[in-house]
C-alpha positions as CSV (number, residue, x, y, z in Angstrom):
1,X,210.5,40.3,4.0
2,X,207.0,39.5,5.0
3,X,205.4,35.9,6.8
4,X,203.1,35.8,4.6
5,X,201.7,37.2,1.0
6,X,198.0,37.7,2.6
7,X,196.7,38.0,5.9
8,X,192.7,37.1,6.1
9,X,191.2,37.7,9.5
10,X,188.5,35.5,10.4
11,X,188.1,31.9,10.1
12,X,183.8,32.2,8.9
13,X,182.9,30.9,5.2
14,X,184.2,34.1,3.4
15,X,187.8,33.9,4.9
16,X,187.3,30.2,4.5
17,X,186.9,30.1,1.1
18,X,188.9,33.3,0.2
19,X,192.0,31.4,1.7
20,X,191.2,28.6,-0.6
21,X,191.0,30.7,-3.3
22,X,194.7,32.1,-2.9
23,X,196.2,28.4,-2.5
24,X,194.7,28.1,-6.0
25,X,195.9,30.9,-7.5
26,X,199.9,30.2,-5.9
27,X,199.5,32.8,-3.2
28,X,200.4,32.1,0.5
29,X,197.5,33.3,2.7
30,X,197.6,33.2,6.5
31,X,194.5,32.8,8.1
32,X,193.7,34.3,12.0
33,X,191.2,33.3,13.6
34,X,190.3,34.3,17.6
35,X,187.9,31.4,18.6
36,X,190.0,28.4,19.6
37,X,187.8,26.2,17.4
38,X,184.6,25.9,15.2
39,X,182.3,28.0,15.8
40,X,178.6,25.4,16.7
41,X,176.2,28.0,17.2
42,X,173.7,27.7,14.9
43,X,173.4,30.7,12.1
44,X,173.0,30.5,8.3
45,X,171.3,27.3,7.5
46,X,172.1,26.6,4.0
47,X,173.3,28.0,1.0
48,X,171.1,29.9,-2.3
49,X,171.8,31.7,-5.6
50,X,174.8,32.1,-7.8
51,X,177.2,30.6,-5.4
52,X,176.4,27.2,-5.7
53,X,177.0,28.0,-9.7
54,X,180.3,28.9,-9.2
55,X,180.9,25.8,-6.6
56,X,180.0,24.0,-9.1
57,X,182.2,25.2,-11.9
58,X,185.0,24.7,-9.3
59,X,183.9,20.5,-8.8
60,X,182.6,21.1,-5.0
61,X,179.3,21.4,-5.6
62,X,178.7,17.5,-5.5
63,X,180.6,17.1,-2.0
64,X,179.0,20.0,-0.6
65,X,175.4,18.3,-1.7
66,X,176.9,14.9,-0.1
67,X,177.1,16.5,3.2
68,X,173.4,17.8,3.3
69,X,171.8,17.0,6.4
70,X,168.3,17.1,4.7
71,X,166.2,17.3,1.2
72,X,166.9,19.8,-0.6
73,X,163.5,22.2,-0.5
74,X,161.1,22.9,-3.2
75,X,162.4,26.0,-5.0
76,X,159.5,28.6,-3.1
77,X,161.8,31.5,-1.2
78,X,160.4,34.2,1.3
79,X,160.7,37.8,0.1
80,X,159.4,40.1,2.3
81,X,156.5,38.0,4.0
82,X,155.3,37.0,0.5
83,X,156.9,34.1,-1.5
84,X,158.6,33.5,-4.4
85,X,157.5,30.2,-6.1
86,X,159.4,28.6,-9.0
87,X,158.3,25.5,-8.6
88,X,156.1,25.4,-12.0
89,X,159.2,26.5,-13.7
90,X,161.2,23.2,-15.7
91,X,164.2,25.4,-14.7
92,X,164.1,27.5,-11.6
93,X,166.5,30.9,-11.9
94,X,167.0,30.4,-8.0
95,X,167.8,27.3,-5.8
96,X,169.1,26.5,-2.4
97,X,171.0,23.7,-0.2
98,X,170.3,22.9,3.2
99,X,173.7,23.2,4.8
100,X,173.9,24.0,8.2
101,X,176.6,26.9,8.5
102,X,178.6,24.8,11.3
103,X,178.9,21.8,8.3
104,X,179.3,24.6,5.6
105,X,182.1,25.8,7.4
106,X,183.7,22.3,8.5
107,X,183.3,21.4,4.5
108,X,185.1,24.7,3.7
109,X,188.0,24.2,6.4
110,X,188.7,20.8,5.1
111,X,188.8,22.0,1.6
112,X,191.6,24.9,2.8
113,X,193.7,22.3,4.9
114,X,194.0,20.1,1.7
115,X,195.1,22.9,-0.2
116,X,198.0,24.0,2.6
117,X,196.1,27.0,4.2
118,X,198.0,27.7,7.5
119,X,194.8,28.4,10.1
120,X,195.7,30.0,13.4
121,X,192.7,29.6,15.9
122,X,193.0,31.0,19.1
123,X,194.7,34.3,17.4
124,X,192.9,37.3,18.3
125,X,194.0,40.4,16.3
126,X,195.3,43.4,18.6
127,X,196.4,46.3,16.3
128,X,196.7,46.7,12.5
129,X,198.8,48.8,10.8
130,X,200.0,49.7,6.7
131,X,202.3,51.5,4.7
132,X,203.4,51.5,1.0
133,X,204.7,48.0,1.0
134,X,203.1,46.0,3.8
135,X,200.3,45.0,6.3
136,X,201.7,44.6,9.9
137,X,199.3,42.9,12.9
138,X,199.9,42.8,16.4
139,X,197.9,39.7,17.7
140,X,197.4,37.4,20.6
141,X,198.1,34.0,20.5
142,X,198.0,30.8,23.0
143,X,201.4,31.3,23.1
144,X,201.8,35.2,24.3
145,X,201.9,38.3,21.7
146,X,203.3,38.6,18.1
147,X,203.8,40.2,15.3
148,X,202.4,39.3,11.2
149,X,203.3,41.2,8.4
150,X,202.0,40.3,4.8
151,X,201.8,42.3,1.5
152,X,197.8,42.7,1.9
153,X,195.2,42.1,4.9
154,X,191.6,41.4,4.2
155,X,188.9,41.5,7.1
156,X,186.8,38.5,6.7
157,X,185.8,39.5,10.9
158,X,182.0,39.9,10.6
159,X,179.3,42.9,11.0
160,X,181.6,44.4,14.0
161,X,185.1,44.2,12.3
162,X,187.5,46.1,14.4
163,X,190.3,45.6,11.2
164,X,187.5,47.9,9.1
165,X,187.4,50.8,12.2
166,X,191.4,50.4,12.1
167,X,191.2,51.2,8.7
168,X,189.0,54.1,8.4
169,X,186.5,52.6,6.6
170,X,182.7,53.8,7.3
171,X,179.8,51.4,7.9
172,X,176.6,53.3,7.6
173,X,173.3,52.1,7.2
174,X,170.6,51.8,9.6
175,X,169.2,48.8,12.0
176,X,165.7,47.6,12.0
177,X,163.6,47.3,15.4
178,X,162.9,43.6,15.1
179,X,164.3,40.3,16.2
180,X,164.0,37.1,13.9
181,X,163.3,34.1,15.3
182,X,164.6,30.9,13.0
183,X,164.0,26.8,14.1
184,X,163.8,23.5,12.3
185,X,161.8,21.5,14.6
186,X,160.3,18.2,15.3
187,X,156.6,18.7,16.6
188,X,154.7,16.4,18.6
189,X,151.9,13.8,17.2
190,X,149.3,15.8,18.8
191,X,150.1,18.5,16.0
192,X,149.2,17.6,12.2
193,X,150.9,19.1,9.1
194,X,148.4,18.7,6.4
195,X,149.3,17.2,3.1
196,X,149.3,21.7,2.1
197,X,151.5,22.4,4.5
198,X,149.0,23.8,7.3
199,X,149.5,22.8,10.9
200,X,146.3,21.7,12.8
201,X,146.3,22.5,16.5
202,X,143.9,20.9,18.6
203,X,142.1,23.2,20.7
204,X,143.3,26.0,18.5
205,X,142.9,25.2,14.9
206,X,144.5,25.6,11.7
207,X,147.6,27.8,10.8
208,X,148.0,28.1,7.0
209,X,151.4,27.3,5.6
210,X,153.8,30.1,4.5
211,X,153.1,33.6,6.6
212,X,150.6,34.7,8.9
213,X,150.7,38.2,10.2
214,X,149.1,39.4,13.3
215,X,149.4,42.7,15.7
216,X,151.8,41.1,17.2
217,X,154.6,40.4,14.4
218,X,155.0,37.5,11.2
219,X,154.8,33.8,11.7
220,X,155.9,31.6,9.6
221,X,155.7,27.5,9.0
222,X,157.3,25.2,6.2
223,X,157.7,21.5,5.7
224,X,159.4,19.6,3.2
225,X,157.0,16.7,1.3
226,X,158.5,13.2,3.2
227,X,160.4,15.1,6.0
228,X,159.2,15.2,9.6
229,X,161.4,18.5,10.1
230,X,159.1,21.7,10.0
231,X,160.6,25.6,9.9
232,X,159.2,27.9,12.1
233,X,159.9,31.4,11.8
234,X,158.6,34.6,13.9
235,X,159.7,38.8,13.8
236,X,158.6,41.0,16.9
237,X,159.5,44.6,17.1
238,X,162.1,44.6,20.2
239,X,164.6,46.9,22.0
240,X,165.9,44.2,23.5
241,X,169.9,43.6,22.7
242,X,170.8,39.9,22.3
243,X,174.6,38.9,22.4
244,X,175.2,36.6,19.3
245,X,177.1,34.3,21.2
246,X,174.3,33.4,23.6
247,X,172.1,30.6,21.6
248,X,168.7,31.1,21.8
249,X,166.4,28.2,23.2
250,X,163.2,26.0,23.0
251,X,161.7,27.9,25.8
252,X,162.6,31.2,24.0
253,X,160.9,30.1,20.6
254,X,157.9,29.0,22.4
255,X,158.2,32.4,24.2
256,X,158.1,34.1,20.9
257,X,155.6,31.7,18.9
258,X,153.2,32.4,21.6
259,X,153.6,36.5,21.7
260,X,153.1,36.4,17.8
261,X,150.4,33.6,17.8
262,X,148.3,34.1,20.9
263,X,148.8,30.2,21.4
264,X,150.7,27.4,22.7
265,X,152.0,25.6,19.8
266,X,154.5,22.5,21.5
267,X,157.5,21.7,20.5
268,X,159.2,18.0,20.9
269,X,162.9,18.6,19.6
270,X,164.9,21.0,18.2
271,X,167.4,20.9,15.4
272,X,168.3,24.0,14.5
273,X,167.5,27.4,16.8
274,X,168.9,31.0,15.2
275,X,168.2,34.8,16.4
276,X,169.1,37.5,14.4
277,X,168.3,41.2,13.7
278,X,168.3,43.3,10.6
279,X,170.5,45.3,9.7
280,X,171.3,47.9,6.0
281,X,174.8,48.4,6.3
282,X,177.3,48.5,3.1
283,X,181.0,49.7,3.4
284,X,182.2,53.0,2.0
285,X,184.7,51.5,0.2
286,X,185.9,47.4,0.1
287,X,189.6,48.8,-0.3
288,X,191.6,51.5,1.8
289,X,195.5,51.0,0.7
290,X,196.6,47.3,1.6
291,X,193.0,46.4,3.6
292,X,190.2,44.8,2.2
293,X,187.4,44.4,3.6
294,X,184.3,41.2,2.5
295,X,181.8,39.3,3.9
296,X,179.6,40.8,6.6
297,X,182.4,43.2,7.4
298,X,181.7,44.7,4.0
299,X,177.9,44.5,4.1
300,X,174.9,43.4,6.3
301,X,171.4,42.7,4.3
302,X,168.2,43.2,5.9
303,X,166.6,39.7,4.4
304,X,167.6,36.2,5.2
305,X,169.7,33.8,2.5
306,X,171.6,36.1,1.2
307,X,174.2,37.2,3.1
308,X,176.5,33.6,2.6
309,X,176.1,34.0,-1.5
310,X,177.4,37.7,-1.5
311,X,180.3,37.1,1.2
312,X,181.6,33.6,-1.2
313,X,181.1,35.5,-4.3
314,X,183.4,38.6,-2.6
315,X,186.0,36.0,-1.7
316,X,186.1,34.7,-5.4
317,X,186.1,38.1,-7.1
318,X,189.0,39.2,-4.5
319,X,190.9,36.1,-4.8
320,X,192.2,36.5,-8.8
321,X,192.7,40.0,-8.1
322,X,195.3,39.5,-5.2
323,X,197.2,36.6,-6.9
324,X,197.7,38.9,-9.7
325,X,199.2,41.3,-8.1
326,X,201.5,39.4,-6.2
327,X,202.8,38.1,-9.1
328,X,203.7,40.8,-10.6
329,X,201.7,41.1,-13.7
330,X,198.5,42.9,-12.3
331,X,197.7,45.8,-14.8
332,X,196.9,49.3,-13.3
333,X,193.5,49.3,-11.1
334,X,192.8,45.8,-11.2
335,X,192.5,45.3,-7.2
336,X,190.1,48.6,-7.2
337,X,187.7,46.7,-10.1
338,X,187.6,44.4,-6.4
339,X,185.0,47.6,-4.9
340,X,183.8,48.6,-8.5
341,X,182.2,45.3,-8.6
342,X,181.7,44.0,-5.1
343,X,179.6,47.2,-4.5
344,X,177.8,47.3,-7.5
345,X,176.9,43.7,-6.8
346,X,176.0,44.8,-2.8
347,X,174.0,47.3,-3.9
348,X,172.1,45.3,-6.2
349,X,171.4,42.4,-2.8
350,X,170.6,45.8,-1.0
351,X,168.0,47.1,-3.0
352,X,165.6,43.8,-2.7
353,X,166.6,43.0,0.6
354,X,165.4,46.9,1.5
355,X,162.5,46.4,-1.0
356,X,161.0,43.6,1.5
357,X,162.0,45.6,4.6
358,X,159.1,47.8,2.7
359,X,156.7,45.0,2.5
360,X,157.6,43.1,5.7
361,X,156.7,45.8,8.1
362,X,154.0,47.5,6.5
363,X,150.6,46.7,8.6
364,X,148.1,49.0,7.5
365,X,145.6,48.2,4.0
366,X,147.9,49.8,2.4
367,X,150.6,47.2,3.0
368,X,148.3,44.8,2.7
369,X,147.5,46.0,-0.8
370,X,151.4,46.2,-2.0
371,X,151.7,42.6,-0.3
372,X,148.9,41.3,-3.0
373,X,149.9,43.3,-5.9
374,X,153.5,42.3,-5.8
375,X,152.3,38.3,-5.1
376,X,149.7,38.7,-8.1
377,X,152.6,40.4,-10.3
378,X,154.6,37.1,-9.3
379,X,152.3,34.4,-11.2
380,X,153.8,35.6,-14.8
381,X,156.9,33.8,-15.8
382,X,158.7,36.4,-17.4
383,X,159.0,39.1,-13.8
384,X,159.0,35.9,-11.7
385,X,162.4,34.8,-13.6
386,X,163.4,38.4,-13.0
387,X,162.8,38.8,-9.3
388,X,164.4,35.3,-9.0
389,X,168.0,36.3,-11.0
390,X,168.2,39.4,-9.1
391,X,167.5,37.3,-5.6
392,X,170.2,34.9,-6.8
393,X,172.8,37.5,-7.4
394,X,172.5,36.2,-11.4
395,X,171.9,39.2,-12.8
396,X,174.9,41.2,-12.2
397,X,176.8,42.3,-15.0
398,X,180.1,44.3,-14.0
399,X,181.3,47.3,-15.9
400,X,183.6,47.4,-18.7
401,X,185.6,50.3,-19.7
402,X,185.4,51.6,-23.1
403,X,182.4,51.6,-25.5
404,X,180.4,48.4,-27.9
405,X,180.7,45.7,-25.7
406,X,179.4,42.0,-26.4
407,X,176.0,41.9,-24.5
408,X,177.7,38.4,-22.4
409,X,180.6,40.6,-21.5
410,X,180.8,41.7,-17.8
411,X,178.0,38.7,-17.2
412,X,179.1,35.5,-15.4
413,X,179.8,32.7,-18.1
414,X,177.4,30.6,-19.1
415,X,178.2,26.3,-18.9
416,X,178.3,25.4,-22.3
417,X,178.6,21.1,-23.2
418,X,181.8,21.5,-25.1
419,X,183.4,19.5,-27.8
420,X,187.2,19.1,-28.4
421,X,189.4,17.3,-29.8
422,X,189.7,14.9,-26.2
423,X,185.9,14.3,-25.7
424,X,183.2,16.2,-24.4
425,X,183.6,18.6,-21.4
426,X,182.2,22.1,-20.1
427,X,183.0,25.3,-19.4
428,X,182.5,24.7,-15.6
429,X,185.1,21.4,-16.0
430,X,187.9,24.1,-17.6
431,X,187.5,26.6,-14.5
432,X,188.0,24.0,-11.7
433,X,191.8,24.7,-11.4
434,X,190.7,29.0,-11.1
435,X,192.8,30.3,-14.1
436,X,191.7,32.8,-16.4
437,X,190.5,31.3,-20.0
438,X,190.5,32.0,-23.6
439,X,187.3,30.1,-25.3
440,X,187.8,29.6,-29.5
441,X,184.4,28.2,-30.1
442,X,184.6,29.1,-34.0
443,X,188.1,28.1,-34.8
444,X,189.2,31.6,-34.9
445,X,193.2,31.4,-35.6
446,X,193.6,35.0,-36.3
447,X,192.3,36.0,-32.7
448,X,193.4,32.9,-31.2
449,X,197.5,33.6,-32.2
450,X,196.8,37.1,-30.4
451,X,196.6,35.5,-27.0
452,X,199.3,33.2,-27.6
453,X,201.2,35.8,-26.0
454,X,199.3,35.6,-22.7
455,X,199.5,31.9,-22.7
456,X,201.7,31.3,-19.5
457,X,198.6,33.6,-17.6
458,X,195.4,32.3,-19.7
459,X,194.6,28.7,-20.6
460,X,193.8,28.5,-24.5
461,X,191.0,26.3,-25.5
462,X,189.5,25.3,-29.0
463,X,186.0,23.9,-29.3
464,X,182.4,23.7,-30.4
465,X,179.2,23.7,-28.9
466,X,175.4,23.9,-30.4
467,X,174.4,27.2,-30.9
468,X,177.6,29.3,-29.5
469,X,176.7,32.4,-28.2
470,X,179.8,33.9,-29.4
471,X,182.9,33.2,-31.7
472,X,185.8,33.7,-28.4
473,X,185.0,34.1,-24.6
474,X,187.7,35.2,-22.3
475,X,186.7,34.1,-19.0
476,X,188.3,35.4,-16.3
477,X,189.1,33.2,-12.9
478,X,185.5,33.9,-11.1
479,X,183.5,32.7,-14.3
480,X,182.9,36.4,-15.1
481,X,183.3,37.1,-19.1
482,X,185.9,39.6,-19.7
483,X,185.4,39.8,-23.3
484,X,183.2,38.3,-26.5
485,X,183.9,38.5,-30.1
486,X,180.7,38.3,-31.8
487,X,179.5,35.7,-34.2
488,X,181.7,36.5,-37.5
489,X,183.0,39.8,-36.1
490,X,185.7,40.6,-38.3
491,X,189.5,40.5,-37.2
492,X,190.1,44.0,-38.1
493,X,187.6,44.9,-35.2
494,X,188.4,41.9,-33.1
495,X,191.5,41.4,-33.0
496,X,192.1,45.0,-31.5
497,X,189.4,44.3,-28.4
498,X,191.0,40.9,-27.6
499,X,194.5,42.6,-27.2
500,X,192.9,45.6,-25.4
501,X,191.1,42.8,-23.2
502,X,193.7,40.9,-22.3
503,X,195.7,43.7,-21.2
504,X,193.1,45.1,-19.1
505,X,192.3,42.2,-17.3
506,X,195.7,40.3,-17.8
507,X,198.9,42.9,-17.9
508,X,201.8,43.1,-20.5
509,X,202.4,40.0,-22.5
């Protein structure tokens, strides 16, 4: 008999919401943690990309959006010491929320405690060990050692996760030589910012808005229109090994600012001061037996504002997967689907985020030449949308066995307005309870008696919407479509792919 049914290790946003994932799907999770409380030190400073989609479509985006501590920015997004501007676009493929990680993480705690998550702080993890049937963890506790024992274990314990080494599971990748230097500041009201952004600095001039590069390393200034809050941003090539838990300070920025700039530029307060380095680093595997691993003890992406969306998205792909399995009804391979797509979708974040390694550190004409191409390339619509789906994480479509698929299948579902028979609702209002869904949008009764049969697993809807993009969706818990019949497909064809789709994805009736 185990304590538990899953064991996450570390109490950041992935474990966070991974817990609360669980408690949705029926499953007892037990959630160790080895810091005695929240952590305050500043790090991720809001969230972007496909993850505050899929908050949405589980009715937290607007709480999460009611605890922002500022405006939410213009849609314009670094890549690589160029930018990314969407802002002429009527509907931006990329957008982010200023959410301090501390608040992100308070938000997410509260939402697990409502839902009955048992979080042990002050529980350090000592040992690890699996066989056939269960997880078992020595750990340290405020109240002398114990043992935990659970049917599966996922690390959730960051870039140096000692549950991944106890597992076996390789980390390579490489680090980059240079040390990123994040603040949102106040400055003083001898230093203008310009109605474009630009900060005038008596005594030394302008500095244009967005990047400036110099022999020394990047600088970077933004400013939100109405906001007295300005983000400054530096990277210098250093051996010098900072410990994470040490937060960086005023002095330290001003340190840096000068070193890049060649200038004093004041500072009057601080809200927000972050150092970080890069690192290219992707698990072997995100599964070894009963161990998972997710978050940054799965990957670490050399680019900023990324690394929250692909740690909630592993939690919500993971979550299904588990609950499945420990109810029994799991069919064959669906936890490994957990690496097939996690690492497809990591190596997707990992190809940009190396691409403006490439274009960051480049400082010959050369550089200078890619730099301008790839920001000239970036005033069409059509590969500005493109850059900005695959910065989002949007883009990913997961594999599907067998041949002729629907082109939405594999793709993450798209929010329809939806009309039933009660009123008007959406597909983003039918996932907030996290259960897999069957979507008749063409009053299909020979496909939809088929998955009467799954009914006490998939939620069966009947509706229409203006121009459906299919005659059925199955929609599986993380808003990913599992299978499309297409407009008018005949049941002699269909009817054979539904059954085949819910079994895959859904077991034995």
């Amino acid at each position: 008999m185990t304590d538990a049914d899953v064991i996450i290790v570390g109490a950041g946003p992935t474990g966070l919401m991974l817990a609360a994932e669980l408690r949705l799907a029926g499953v007892r999770p037990v959630l160790l943690e080895r810091q005695p409380w929240r952590r305050d030190t500043p790090k991720a400073g809001g969230l972007g990309g496909q993850i505050l989609e899929l908050l949405r479509y589980r009715g937290l985006l607007e709480r999460f959006e009611a605890a922002c501590t500022g405006p939410v920015p213009a849609p314009r997004f670094p890549f690589g010491g160029v930018h990314l501007d969407f802002t002429q676009l009527a509907d931006p493929p990329m957008h982010a929320l200023p959410l301090p990680q501390q608040l992100l993480e308070r938000l997410l705690d509260e939402r697990a405690g409502e839902l009955g998550v048992e979080v042990r702080r002050g529980h350090e993890v000592a040992g690890v060990s699996q066989d056939d049937g269960a997880v078992s963890v020595d750990v340290r506790g405020p109240g002398g050692p114990y043992q935990v024992s659970a049917r599966y274990l996922v690390a959730c314990d960051g870039a140096r996760s000692r549950v991944r080494d106890w597992a076996g599971i390789g980390f390579p990748g490489v680090t980059y030589p240079e040390v990123n230097r994040l603040a949102q500041v106040t400055l003083p009201d001898t230093v203008t910012v310009l109605g474009n952004g630009d900060l005038d600095i008596p005594g030394s001039g302008t500095i244009r808005a967005g990047f400036t590069r110099t022999d020394h390393g990047l600088f970077g200034v933004g400013s939100s229109p109405g906001s007295q809050a300005v983000s400054l941003y530096t990277i210098e090539d250093e051996s010098t090994e900072y410990d994470d838990d040490v937060p960086m300070t005023v002095t330290e920025l001003q340190d840096s600012l000068h070193r890049v700039l060649g200038l004093h530029l004041p500072v009057k307060e601080a809200s927000r001061l972050s150092r970080f380095t890069f690192k290219a680093r992707q698990a072997e595997r995100y599964r070894h037996g009963r161990i998972m691993v997710a978050g940054d003890a799965a990957h670490l992406f050399p680019a900023t504002g990324v690394a929250l969306n692909a740690g909630l998205l592993d939690a919500v792909n993971l979550a299904w997967k588990l609950a499945a399995d420990l109810h029994g009804w799991a069919p064959a391979g669906l936890l490994d689907t957990y690496h097939d797509e996690r690492h497809l979708a990591g190596t997707r974040t990992m190809l940009h985020t190396r691409a403006q390694v490439a274009l960051r550190r480049g400082h010959d004409a050369a550089a200078e030449a890619l730099r301008e191409v790839f920001q000239e390339l970036l005033t069409d619509e059509q590969p500005l949308r493109r850059m900005g789906a695959l910065v989002a994480g949007a883009d990913i479509r997961y594999p599907t066995p067998g041949p002729g698929h629907h082109p939405l299948t594999g793709t993450f579902a798209p929010d329809l307005t939806l009309h039933t028979e009660h009123g008007v609702t959406s597909v983003a209002d039918l996932l907030h309870p996290a259960r897999p869904i069957l979507l008749d949008l063409a009053d299909r009764p020979d496909l939809h008696r088929i998955a009467q049969d799954w009914r006490h697993r998939v939620d069966i809807h009947t509706a229409k919407t203006d121009d459906r993009p299919a005659d059925i969706l199955l929609i599986r818990p993380d808003a990913h479509i599992a299978w499309a019949a297409a407009i008018d497909e005949p049941a002699d064809t269909a009817a054979p792919a539904l059954r085949d789709a819910l079994s895959t994805w859904f077991g034995t009736p």
